[in-house]
N, C-alpha and C positions, 0 to 999 in steps of 0.2 A: 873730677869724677867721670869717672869711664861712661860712652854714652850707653852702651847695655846695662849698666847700673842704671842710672839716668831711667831708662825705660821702665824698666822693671818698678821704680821704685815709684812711678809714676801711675803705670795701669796696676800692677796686684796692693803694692804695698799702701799706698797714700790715693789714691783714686777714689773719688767723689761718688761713683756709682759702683762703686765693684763691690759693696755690701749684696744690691740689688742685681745685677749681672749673674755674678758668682751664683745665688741663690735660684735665679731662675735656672742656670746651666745646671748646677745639681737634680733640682728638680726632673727637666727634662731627662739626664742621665739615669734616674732610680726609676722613671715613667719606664722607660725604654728600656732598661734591664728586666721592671715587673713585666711586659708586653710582652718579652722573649722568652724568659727563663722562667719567670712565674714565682713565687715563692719557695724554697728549696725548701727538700724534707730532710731533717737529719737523724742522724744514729744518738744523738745525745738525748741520755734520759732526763726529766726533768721531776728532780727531787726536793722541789724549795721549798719553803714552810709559802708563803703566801704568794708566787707564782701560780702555784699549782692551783687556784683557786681561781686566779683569773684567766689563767690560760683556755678557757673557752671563749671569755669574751673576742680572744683574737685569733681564736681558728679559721671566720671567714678571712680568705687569702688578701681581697682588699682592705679590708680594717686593720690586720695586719701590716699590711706596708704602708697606711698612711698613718698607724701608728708610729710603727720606726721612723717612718720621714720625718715627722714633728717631733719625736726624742730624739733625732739626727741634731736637728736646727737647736732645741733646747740646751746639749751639750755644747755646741758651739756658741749658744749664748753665754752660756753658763763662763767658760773658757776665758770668752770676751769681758765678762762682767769685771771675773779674777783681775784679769789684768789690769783691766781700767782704776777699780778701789783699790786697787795695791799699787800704782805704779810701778809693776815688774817691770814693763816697756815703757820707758821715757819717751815716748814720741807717740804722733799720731800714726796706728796701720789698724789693715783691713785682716792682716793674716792670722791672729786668733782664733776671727769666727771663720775663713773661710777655710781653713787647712784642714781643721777635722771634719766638717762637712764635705770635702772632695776627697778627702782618705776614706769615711765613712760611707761610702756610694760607688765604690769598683767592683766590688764584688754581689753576687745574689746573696749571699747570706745576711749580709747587711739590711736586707728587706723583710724581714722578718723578724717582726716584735719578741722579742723574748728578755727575760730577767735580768740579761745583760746590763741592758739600757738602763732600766732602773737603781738597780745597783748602781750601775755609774753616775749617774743624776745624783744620787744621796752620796759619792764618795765624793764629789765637785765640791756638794754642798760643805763638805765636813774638812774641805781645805780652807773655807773662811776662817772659820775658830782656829786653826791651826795659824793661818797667818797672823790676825788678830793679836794672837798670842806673842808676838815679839819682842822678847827684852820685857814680858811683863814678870814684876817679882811670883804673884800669887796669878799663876794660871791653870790654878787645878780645876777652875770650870770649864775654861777652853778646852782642855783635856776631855771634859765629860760629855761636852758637848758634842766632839768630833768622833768620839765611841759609840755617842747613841745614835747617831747618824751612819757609821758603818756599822753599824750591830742590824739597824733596820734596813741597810744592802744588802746585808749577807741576809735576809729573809728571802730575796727575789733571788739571791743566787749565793748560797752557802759558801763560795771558794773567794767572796768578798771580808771574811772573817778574818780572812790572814793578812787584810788591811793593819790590823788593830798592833799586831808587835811590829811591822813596817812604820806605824805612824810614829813608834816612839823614837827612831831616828830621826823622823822630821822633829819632834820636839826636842828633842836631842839639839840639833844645828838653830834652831828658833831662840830657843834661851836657856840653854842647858839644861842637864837630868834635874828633873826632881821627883822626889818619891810620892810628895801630895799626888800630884799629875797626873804619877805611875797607878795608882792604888785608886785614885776617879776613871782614870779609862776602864780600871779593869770591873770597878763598879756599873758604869754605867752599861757595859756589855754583858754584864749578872743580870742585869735589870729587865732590859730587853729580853733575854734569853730564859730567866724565869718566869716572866708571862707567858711568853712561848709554853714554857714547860707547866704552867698551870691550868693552861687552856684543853692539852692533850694527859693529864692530869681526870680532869673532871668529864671529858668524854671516853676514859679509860683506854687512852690509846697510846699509851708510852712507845710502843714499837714503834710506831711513825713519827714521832719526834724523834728517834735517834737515827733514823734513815739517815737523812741529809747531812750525817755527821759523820755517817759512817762513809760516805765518797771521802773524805780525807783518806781513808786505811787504803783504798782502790787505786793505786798506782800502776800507770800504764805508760810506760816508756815506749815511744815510738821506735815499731820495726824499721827499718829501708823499704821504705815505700816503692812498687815501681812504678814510677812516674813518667812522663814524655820529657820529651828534652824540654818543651815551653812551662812546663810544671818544674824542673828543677834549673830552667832558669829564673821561674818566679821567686821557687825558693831562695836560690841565693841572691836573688836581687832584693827582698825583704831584707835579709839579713845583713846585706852590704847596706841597707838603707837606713837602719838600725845603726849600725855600730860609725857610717861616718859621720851620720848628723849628730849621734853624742859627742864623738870627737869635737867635729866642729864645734860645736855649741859648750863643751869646755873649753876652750881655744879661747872662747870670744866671753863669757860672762863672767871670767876672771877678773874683770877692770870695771866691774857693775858694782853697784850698792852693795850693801851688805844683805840687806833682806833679799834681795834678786839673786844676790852669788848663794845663798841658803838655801832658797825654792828648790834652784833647777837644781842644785848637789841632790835634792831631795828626790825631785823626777827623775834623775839620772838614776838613781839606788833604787829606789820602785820601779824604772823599766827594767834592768838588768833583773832583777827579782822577781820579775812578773813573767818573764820570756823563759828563767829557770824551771819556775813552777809552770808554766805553760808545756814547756819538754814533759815535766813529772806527770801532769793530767790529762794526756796531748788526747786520749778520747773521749772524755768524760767530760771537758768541758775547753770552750774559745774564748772564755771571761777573760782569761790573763790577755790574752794576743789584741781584742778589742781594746781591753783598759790601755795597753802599754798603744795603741795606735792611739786613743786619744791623748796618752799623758806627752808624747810625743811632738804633738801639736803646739804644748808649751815651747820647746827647745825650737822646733823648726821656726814656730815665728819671732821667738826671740833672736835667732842667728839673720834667718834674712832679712829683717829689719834693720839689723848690723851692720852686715859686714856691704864693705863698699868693694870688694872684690872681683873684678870680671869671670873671673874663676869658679867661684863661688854660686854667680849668678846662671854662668854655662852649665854648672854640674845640678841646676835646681833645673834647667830646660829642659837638659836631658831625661831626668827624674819623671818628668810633667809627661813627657813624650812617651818613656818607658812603660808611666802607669796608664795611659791614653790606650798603648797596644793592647795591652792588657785586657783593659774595659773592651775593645774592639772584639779583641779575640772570641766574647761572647756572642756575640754576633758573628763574625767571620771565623767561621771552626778551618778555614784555609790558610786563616795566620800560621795556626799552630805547624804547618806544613814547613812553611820557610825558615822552620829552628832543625 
């Protein structure tokens, strides 16, 4: 093994304290983004059934990002937890929890609590019963399990709804169709969704139950933006960062268990889908772009855990280095000069 493998695989992957390290560096980097840039205001309206409810509790700017901070580290536990009860990763590593906490913390927008996080939290959750479900004959509770868990995401952010015919792929490659399954997901997502609708029912407010419904018809295909050069280099360095870590990580979890070669087919078909829908809503909501940044965090730490490739390991430096500028650039508005 190449000694930059060797290294790497020493300090991020398998390291004794990089739980700890990682966590304080995150830290200071969201401290110092909140310091600079403060909590960003955005153009997205927010139409959730029970967001909307608590979105005062997190108006003041600091409760706010030390909310996101703590649903940062929760996601990445969560991620971590996955991994470890499922054995998708046969080995010891730290890149679970640390990937999406260091993707999770580049940007300001990141520092601001919103429905997102939530949402995501209950769609982690609802990967249990999914996995769970493996090769079982009768798994029409898993099924219902994992619907009323994204039925109460899509509360905190409505465009989590479209989770629900995405999952039935994953149960799809889990242990094949079944109609029980089919007919419990779609129950348990009545179920949720009629309480919903009994609540604004007996306050006489039908109108405001179908708002958040009606941002599905609201399709906003993004214009050509004009952007600077260091804005459409971000962009396409996103998008390069997307499409070769899937590659890679087909490449490499072909020769994996069966439940492991299942998962990632699964993440690989919810990012692609989650980045489509994100084009279709590009103003109206960042759900898809956050989700597929954390579902993403599967794949990356599955491949660099892998692959013993010097190559592989240079193209993860460069990456590290890329998104470093990046973060800097909020700080250093002279970066953006040198593109």
């Amino acid at each position: 093994m190449h000694l930059v493998v060797k290294t790497f695989r020493a300090v991020f992957v398998e390291g004794r304290f990089t739980y700890l390290f990682a966590s304080m560096v995150v830290i200071v980097m969201r401290i110092l983004l909140f310091i600079n840039k403060g909590i960003p205001e955005t153009s997205i309206q927010n139409k959730n059934y029970l967001w909307i409810l608590t979105n005062d509790f997190f108006s003041n700017s600091q409760v706010s990002f030390i909310a996101s901070t703590i649903s940062v580290f929760i996601i990445a536990w969560l991620i971590s937890i996955i991994k470890n009860r499922f054995g998708l990763i046969r080995a010891r590593t730290n890149l679970p929890f640390i990937i999406p906490l260091f993707l999770l913390s580049l940007h300001p927008y990141f520092l601001k609590m919103s429905g997102d996080y939530i949402a995501i939290i209950f769609i982690l959750f609802a990967f249990t019963p999914l996995l769970e479900s493996y090769q079982k004959p009768e798994s029409y509770l898993y099924s219902f399990r994992s619907s009323i868990l994204i039925a109460t995401a899509s509360l905190f952010n409505i465009f989590a709804i479209t989770l629900i015919p995405l999952l039935w792929r994953g149960e799809r490659v889990m242990r094949g169709p079944q109609l029980r399954s089919l007919m419990s997901s779609l129950f348990g997502l009545l179920l949720v969704y009629i309480s919903v609708f009994s609540v604004f029912f007996l306050i006489e407010d039908i109108p405001r139950f179908l708002m958040p419904l009606n941002s599905f018809f609201n399709f906003s295909l993004p214009e050509i933006p004009v952007y600077s050069v260091l804005e459409w280099v971000l962009v396409a360095f996103v998008l390069l960062f997307f499409v070769l870590n899937i590659v890679f990580s087909i490449n490499t979890y072909g020769r994996d268990k069966v439940l492991t070669l299942n998962f990632m087919q699964f993440i690989v078909f919810l990012i692609i889908f989650l980045l489509l829908l994100q084009v279709l809503y590009w103003s109206h909501t960042l759900f898809f772009i956050t989700l597929s940044i954390t579902l993403i965090s599967f794949l990356l730490a599955y491949f660099y855990n892998k692959t013993s490739s010097r190559n592989h390991i240079y193209l993860a430096y460069i990456m590290i280095l890329f998104m470093m500028i990046i973060f800097l650039a909020h700080f250093f508005p002279q970066i953006s000069y040198l593109y």
